[in-house]
Backbone as CSV, one residue per row, in Angstrom:
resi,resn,N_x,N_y,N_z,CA_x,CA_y,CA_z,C_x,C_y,C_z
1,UNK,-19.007,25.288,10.116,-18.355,26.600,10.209,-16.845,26.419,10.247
2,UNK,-16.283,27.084,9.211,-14.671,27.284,9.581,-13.767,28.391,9.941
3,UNK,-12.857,28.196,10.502,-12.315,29.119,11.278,-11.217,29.415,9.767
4,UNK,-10.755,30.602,9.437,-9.943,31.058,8.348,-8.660,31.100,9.178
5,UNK,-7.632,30.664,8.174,-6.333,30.935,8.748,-5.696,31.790,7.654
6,UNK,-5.087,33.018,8.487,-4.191,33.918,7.216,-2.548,33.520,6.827
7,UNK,-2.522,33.573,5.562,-1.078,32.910,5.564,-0.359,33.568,5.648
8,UNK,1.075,33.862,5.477,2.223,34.270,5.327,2.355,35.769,4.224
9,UNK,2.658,36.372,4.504,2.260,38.040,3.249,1.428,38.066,2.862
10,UNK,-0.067,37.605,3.911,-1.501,37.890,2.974,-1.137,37.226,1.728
11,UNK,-0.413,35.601,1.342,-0.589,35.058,0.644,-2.700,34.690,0.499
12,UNK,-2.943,34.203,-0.619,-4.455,33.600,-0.553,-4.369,32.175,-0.574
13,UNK,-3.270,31.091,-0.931,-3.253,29.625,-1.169,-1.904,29.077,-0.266
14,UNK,-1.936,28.573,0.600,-0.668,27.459,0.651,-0.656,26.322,-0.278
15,UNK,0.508,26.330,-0.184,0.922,24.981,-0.994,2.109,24.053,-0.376
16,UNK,1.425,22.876,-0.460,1.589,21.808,0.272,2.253,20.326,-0.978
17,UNK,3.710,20.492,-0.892,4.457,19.406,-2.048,4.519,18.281,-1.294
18,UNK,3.880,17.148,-1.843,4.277,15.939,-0.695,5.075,15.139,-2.004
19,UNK,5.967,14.400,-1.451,6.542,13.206,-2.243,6.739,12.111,-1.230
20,UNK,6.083,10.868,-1.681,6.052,9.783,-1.319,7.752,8.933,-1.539
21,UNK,8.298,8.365,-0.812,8.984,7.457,-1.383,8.849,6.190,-0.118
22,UNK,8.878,5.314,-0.953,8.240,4.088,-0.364,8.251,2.486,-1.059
23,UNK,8.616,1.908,0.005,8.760,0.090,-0.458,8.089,-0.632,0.629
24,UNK,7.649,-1.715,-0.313,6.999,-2.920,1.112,7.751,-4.063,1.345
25,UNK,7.180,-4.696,2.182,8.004,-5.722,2.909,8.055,-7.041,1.723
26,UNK,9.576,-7.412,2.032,9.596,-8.773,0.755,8.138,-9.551,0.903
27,UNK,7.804,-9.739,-0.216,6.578,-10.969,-0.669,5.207,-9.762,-0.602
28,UNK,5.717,-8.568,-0.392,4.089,-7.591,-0.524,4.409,-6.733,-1.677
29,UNK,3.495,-6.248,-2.179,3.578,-5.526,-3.549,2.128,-4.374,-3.450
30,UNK,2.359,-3.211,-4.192,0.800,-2.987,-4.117,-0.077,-3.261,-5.075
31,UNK,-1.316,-3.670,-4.779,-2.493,-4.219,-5.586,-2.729,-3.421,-6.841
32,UNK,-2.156,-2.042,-6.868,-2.236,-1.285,-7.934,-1.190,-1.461,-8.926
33,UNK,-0.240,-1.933,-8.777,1.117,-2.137,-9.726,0.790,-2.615,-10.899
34,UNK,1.139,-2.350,-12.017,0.293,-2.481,-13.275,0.101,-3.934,-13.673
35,UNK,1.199,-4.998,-13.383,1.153,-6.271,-13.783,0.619,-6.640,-12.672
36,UNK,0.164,-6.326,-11.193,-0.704,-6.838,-10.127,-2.061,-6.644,-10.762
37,UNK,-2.212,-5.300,-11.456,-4.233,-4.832,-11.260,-4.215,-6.077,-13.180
38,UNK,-3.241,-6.261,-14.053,-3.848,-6.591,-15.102,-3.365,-7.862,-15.225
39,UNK,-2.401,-8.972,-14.564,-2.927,-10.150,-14.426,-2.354,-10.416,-13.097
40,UNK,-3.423,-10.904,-12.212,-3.455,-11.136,-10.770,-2.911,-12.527,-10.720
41,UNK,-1.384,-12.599,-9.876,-1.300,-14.025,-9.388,-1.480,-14.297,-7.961
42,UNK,-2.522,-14.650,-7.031,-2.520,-14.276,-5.705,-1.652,-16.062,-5.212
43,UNK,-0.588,-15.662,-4.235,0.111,-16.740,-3.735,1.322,-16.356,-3.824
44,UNK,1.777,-15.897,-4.972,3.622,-15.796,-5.384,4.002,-14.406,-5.025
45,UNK,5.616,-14.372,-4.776,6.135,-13.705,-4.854,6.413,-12.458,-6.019
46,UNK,5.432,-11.476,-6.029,5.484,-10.869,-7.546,6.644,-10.102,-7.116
47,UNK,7.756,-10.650,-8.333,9.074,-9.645,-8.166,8.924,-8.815,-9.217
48,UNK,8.053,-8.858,-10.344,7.959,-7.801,-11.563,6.961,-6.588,-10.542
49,UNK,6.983,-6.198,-9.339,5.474,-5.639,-8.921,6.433,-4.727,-8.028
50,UNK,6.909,-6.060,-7.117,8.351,-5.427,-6.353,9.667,-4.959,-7.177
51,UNK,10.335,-4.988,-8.240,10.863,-4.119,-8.904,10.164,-3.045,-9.463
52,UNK,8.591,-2.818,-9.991,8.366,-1.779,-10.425,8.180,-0.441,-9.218
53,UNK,8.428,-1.289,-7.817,7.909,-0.076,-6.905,9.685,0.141,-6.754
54,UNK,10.388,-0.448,-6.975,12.180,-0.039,-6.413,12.906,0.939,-7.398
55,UNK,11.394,1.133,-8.690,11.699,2.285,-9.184,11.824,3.776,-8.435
56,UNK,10.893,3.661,-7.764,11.094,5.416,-7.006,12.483,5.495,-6.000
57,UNK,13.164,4.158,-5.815,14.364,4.712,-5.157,16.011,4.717,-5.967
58,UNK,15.175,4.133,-7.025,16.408,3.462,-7.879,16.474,5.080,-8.904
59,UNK,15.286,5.515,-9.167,15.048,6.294,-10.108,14.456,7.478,-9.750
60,UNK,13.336,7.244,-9.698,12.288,8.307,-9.418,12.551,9.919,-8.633
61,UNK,13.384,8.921,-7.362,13.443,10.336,-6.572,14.181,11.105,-7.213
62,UNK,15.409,10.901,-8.043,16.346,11.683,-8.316,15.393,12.277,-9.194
63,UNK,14.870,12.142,-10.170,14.193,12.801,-11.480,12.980,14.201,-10.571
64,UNK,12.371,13.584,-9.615,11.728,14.476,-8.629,12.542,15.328,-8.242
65,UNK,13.727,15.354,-7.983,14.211,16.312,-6.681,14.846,17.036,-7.907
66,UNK,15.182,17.066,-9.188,15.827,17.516,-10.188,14.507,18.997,-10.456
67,UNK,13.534,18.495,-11.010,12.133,19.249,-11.006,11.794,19.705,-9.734
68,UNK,11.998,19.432,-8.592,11.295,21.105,-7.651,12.296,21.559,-7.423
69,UNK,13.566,21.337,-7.938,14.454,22.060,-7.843,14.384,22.687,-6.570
70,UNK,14.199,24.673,-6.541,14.316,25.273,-4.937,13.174,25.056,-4.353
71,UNK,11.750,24.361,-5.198,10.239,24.444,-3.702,10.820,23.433,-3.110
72,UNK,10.305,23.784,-1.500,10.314,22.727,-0.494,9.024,21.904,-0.817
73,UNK,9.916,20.534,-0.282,8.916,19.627,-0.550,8.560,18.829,0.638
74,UNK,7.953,17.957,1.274,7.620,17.152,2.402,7.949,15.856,1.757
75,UNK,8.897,15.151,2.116,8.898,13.521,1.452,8.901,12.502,3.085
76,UNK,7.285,12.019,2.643,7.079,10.961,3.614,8.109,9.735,3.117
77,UNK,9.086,9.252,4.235,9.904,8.207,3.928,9.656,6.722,5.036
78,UNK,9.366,5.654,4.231,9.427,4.110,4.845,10.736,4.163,5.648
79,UNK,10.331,3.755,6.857,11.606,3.483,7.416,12.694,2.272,6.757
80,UNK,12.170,1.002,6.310,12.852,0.278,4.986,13.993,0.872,4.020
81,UNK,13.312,2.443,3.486,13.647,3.152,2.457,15.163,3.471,2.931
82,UNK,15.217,3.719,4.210,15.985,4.695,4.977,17.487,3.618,5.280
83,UNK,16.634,2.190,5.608,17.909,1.009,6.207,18.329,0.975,5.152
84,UNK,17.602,0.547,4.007,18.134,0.117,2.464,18.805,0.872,1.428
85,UNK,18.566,2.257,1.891,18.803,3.357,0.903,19.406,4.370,1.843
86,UNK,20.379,4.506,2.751,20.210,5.835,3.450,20.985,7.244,2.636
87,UNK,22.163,7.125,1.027,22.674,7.746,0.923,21.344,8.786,0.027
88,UNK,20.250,7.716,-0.514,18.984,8.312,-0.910,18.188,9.367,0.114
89,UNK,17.777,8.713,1.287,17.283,9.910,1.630,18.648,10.965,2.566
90,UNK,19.615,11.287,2.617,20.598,11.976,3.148,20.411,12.675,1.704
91,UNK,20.382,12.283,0.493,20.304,13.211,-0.343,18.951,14.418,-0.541
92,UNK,17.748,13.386,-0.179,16.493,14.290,0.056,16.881,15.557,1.117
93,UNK,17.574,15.585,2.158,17.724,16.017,3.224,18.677,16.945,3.012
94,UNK,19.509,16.635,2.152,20.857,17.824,1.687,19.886,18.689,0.962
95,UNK,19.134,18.382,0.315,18.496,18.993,-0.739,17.372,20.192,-0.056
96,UNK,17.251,19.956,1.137,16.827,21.153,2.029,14.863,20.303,2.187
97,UNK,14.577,19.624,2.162,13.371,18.926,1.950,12.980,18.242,3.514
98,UNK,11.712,18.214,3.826,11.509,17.982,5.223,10.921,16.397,4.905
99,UNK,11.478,15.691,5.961,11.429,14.024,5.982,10.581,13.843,6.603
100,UNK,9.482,12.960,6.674,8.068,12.624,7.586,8.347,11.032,7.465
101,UNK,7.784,11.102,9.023,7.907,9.494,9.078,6.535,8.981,8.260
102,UNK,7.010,7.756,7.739,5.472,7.077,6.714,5.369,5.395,7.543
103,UNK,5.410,4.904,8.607,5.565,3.849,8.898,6.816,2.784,7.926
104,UNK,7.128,1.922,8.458,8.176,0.742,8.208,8.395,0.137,7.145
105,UNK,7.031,0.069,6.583,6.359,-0.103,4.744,5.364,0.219,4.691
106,UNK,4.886,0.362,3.290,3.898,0.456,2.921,2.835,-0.766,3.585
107,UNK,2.733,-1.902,3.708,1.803,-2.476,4.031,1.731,-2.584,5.601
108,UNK,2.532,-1.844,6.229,2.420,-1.821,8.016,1.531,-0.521,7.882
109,UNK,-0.027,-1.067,8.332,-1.025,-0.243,8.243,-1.787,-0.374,9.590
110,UNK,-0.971,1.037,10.121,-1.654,1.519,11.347,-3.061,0.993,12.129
111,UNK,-3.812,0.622,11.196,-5.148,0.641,11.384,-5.395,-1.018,11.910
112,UNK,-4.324,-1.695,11.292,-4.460,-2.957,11.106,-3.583,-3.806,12.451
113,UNK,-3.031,-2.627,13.167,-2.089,-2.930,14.698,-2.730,-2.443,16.341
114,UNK,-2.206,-3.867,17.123,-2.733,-3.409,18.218,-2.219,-2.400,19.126
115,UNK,-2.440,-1.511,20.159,-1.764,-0.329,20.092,0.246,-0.313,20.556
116,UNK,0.432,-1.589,21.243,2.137,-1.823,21.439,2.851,-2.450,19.823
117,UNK,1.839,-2.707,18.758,2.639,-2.950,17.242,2.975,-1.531,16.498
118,UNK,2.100,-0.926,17.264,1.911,0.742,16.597,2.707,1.551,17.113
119,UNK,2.909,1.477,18.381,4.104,2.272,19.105,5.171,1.510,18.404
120,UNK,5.577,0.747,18.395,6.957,0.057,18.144,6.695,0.366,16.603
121,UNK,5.932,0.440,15.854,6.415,1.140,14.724,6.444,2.303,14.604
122,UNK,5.530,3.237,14.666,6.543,4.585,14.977,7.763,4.896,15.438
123,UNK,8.044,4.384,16.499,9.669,4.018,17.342,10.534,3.579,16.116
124,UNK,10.227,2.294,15.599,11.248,2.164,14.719,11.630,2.934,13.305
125,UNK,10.536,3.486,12.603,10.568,4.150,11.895,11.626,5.306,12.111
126,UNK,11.037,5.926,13.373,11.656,7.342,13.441,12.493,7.312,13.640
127,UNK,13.242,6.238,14.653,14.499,5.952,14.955,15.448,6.076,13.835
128,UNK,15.426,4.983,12.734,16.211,4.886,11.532,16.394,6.105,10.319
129,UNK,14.930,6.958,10.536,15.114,8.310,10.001,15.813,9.577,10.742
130,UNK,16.127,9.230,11.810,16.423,10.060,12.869,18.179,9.556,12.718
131,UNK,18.373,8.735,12.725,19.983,7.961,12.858,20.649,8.309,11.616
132,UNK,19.817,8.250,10.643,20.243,8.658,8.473,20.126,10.080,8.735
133,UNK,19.503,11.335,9.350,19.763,11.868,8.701,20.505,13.389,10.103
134,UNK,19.890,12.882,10.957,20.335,13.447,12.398,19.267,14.239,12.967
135,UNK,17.994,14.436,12.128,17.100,14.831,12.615,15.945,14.521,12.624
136,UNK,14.996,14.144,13.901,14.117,13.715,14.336,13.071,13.884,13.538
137,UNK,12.283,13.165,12.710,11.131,13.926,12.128,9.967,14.366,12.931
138,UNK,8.964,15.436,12.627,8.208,16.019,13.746,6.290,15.612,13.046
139,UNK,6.818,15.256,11.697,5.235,15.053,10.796,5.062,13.256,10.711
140,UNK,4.410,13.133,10.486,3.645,11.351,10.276,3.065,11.532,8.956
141,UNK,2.997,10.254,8.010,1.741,10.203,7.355,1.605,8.282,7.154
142,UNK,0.775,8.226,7.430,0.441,6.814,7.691,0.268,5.951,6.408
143,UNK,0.324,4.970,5.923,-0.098,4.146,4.765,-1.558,4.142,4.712
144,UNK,-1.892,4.396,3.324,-3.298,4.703,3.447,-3.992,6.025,3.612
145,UNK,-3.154,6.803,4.715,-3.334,7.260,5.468,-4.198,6.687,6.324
146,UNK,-4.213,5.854,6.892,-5.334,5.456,7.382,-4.748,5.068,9.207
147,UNK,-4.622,5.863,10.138,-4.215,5.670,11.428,-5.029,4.651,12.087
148,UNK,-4.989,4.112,13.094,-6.128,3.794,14.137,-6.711,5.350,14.895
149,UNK,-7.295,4.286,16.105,-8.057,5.308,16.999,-7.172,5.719,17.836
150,UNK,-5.680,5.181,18.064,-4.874,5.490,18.725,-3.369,6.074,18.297
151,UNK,-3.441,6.802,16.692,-2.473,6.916,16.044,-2.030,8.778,16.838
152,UNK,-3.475,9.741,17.007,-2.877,10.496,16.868,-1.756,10.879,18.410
153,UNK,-2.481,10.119,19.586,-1.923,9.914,21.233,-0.338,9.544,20.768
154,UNK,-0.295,8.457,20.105,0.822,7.788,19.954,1.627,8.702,19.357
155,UNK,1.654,9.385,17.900,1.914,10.486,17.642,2.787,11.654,18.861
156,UNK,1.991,11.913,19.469,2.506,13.022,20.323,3.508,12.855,21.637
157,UNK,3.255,11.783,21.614,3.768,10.623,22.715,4.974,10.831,21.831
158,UNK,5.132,10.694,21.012,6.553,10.006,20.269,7.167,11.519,20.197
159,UNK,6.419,12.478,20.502,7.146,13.832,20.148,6.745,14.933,18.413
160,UNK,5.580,14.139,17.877,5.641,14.328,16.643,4.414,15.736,16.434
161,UNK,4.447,16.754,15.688,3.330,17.860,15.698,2.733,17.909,15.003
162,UNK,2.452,17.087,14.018,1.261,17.005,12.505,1.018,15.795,12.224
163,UNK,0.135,15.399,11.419,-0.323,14.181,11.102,-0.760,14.493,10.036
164,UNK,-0.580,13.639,8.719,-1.462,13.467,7.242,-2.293,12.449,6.835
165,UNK,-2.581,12.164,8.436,-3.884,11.387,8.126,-5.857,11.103,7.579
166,UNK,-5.724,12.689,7.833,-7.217,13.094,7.453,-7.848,13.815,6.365
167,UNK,-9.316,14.002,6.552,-9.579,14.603,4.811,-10.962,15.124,5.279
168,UNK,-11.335,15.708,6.509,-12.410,16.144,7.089,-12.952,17.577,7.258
169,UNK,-11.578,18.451,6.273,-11.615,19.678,6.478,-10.982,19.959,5.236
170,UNK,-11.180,21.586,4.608,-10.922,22.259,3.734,-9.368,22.550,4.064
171,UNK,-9.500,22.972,5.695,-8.038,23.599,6.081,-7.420,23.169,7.489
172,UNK,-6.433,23.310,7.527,-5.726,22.342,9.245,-6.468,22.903,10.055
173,UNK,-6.286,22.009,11.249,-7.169,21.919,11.926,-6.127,21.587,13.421
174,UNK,-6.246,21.779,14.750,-5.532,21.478,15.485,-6.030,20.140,16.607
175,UNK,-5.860,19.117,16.901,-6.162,18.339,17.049,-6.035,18.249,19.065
176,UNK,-6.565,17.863,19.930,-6.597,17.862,21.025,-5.761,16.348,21.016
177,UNK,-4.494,15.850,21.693,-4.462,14.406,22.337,-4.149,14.321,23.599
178,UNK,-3.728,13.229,24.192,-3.282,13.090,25.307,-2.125,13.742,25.825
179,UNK,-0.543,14.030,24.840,0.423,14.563,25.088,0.338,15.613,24.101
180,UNK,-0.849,16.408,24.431,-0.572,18.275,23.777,-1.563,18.255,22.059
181,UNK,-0.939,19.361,21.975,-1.845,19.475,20.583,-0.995,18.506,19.019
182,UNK,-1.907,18.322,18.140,-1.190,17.844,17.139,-1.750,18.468,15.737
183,UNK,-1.090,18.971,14.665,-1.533,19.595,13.842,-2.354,18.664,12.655
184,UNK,-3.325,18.312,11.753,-3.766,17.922,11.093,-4.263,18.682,9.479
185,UNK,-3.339,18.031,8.790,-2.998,19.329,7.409,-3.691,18.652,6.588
186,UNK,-4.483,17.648,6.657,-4.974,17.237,5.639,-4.193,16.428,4.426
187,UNK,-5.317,15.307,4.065,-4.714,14.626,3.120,-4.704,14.448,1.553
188,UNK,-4.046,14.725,0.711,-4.639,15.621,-0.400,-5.743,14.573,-1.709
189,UNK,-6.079,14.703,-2.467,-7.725,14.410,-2.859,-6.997,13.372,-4.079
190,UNK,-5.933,14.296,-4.940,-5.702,13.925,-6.394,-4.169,13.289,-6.232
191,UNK,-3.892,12.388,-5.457,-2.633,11.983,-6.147,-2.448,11.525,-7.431
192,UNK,-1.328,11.006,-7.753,-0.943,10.548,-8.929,-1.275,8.893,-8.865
193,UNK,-1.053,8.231,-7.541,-1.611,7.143,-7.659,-3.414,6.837,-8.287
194,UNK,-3.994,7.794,-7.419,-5.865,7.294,-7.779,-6.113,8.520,-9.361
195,UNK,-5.716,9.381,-9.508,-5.813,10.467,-10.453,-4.889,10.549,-12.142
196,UNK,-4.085,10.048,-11.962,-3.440,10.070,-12.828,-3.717,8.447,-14.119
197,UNK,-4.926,7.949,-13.872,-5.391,6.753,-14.428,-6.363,7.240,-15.536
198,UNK,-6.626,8.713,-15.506,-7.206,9.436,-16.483,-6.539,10.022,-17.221
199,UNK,-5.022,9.397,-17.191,-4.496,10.289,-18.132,-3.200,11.276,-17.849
200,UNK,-2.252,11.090,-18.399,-1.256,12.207,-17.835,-1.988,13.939,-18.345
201,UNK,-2.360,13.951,-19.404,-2.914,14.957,-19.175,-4.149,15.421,-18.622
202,UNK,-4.931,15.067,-18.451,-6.123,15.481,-17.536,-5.498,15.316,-15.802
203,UNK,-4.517,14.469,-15.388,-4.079,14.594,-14.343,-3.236,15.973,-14.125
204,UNK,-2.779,16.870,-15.033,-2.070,17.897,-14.925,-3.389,19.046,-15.120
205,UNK,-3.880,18.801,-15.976,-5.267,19.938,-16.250,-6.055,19.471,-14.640
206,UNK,-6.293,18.610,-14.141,-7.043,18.798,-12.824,-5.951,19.599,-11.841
207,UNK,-4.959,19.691,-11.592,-4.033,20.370,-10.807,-4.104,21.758,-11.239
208,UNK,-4.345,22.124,-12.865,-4.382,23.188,-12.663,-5.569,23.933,-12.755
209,UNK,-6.566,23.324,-12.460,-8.069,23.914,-12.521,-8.436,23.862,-10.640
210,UNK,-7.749,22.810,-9.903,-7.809,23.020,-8.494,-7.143,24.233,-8.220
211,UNK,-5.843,25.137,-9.051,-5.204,25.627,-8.358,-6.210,27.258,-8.289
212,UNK,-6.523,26.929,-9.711,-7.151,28.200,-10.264,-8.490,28.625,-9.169
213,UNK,-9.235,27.562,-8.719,-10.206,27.566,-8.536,-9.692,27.627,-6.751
214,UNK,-9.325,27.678,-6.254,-8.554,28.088,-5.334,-8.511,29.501,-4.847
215,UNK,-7.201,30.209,-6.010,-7.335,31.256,-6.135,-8.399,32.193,-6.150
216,UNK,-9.538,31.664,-6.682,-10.652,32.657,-7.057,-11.275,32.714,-5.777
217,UNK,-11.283,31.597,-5.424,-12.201,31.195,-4.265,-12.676,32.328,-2.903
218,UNK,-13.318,32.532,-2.327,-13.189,33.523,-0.674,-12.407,32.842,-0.252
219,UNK,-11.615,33.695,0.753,-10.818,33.020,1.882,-9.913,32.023,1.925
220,UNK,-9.307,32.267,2.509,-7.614,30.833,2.215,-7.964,29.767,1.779
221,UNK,-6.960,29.334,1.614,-6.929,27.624,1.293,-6.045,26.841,0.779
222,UNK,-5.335,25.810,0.777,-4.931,24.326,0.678,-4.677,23.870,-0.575
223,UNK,-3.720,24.124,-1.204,-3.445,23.510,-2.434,-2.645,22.242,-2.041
224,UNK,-2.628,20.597,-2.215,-1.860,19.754,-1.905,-1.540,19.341,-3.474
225,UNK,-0.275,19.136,-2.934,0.016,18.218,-4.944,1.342,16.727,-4.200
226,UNK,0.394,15.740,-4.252,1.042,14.767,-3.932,1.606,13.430,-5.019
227,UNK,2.747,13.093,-4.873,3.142,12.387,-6.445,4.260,11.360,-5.598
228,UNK,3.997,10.248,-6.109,4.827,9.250,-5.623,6.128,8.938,-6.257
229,UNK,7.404,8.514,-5.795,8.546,8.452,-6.667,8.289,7.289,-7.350
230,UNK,7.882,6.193,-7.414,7.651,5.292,-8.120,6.379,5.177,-8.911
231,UNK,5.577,6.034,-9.082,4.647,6.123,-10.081,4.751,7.772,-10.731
232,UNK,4.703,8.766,-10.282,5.179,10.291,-10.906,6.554,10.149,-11.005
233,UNK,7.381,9.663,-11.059,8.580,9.474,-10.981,9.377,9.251,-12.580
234,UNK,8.094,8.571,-12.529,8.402,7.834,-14.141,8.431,9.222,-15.228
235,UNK,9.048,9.054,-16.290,9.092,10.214,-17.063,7.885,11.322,-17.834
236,UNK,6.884,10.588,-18.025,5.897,11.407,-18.992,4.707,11.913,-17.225
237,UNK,4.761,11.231,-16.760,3.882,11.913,-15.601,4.694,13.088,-14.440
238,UNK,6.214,12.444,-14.324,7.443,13.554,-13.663,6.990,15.067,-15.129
239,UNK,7.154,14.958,-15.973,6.943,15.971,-17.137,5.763,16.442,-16.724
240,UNK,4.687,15.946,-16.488,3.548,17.120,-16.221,3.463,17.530,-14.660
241,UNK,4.017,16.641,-13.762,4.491,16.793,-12.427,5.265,18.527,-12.661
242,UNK,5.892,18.722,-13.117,7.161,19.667,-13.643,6.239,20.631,-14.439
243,UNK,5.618,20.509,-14.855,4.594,22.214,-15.239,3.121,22.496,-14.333
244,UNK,3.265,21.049,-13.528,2.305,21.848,-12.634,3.370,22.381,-11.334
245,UNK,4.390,22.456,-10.826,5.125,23.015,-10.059,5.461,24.506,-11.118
246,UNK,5.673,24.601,-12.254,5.611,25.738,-13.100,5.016,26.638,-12.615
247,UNK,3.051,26.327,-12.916,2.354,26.557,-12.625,2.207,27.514,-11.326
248,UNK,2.821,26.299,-10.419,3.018,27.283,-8.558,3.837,27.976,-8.862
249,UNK,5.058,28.023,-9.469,5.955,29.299,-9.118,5.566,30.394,-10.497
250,UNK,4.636,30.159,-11.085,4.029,31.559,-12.104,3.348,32.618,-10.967
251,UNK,2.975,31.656,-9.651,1.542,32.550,-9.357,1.941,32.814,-7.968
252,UNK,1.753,34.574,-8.448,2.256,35.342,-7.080,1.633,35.614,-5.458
253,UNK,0.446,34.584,-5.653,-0.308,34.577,-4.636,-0.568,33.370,-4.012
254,UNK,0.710,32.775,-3.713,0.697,31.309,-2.957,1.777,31.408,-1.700
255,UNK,1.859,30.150,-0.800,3.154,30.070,-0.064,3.470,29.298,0.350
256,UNK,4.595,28.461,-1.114,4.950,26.904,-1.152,5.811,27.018,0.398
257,UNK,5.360,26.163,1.252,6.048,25.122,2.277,6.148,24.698,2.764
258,UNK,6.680,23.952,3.802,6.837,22.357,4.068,5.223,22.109,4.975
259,UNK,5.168,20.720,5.049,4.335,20.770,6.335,4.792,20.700,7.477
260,UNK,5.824,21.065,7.994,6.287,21.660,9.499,6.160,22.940,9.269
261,UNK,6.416,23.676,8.468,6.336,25.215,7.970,4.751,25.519,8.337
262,UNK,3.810,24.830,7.967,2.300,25.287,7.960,1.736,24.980,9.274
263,UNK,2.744,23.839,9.565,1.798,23.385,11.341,2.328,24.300,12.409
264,UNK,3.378,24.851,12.380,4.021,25.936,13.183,3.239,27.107,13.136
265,UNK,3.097,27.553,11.835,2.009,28.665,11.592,0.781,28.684,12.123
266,UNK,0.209,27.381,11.817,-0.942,26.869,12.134,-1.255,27.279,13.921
267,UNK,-0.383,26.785,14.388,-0.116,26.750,16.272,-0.351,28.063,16.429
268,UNK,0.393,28.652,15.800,0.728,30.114,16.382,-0.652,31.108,15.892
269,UNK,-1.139,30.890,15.020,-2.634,31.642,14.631,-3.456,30.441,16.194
270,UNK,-3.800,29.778,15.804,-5.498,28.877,16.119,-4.752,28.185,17.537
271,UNK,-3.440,28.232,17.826,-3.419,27.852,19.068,-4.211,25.853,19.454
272,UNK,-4.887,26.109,20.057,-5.738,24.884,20.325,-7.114,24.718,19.883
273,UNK,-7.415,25.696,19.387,-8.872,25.525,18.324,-8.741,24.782,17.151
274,UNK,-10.221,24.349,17.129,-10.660,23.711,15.387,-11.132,24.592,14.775
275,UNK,-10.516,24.250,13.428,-11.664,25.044,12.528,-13.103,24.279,12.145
């Protein structure tokens, strides 16, 4: 059974823009990087793997933030991203866009720390996003998404009100922890990383057959469109990235914004209930 949440002007869809930007720690790469998945060297330093991901800061973001132009967007940022790059994300941040902490790198995976490696990365993360841009971030989204059993306590502990760690619900959900409630917006289905391997166009035709089908649907619901700067970033997938944001601003029955925007809402309807 789910509990319905009404949106904003009897909108029928939120919409939820995430942009990833993100790097891993020297000597890690991800397993998906095109010269990692099509010839595997396990031992070395792949620097063709690690330059293709230093595309989304070198490149990517700018070509992203050019295309949503005025939607707000949510850009989960590596704390890495932030030491190495800070005039990059100060630019996300001028640009009116809400910053979420994403852990330290990509391969510092929550799941994989005991609970004082996990505090101290959240701590450090937020810290360095908090110092770049002057404001505290209040959302998480974990690598993987994949938290421990102790991500969402830690979370709230740290001061933070949402999490994009889960995929257990149609629609947010409010989460009980130790220090208060925490919002849970869900994690979206079709990125561009696992989705877009079918194709730049069928990756844009599935965005817009989710959106449609949405719309038609009973009762609210959750549009997520998540795209990484170093893989949507790139030009022919940023291009269909850019008519499926079209798409959202054709249709008068949505309400693109941030995920602090939806978890605030969220509080204030459902309070401390689940749906």
């Amino acid at each position: 059974m789910r509990t319905e949440i009404d949106w904003p002007g009897g909108r029928k869809v939120a919409v939820l823009v995430t942009v990833a930007l993100e790097l891993w720690a020297p000597g890690h790469c991800p397993a998906y990087a095109p010269m990692a998945a099509a010839w595997p060297l396990p031992g070395i330093d792949d620097t063709h793997s690690a330059s293709w991901v230093d595309y989304g800061v070198t490149t990517g973001i700018w070509r992203l933030l050019d295309i949503l132009g005025d939607l707000p967007a949510t850009v989960g940022i590596n704390g890495l991203v932030a030491e190495r790059y800070p005039d990059t994300v100060m630019a996300v941040h001028h640009a009116g866009h809400e910053i979420a902490g994403h852990s330290w790198t990509q391969d510092v995976v929550p799941a994989l720390l005991d609970v004082d490696a996990e505090r101290d990365n959240i701590r450090r993360c937020t810290d360095v996003l908090e110092r770049v841009t002057g404001v505290r971030p209040t959302g998480w989204m974990s690598p993987r998404a994949t938290g421990s059993k102790h991500t969402c306590d830690l979370l709230t502990e740290a001061g933070y009100g949402w999490t994009g760690d889960h995929s257990d619900h149609d629609l947010p959900q409010v989460l009980p922890t130790a220090h208060g409630p925490l919002v849970s917006l869900m994690h979206g289905d079709h990125s561009d990383v696992r989705s877009a391997a079918a194709g730049p166009y069928a990756y844009r035709d599935l965005h817009r057959a989710l959106l449609d089908q949405l719309l038609a649907a009973p009762g609210s619901g959750v549009f997520h469109f998540t795209v990484h700067a170093h893989v949507g970033g790139r030009p022919l997938l940023a291009g269909m990235a850019g008519q499926i944001l079209d798409d959202i601003r054709a249709s008068g029955d949505v309400w693109v914004a941030t995920h602090a925007q939806v978890a605030e809402h969220v509080l204030t309807r459902l309070g401390g209930t689940t749906p």
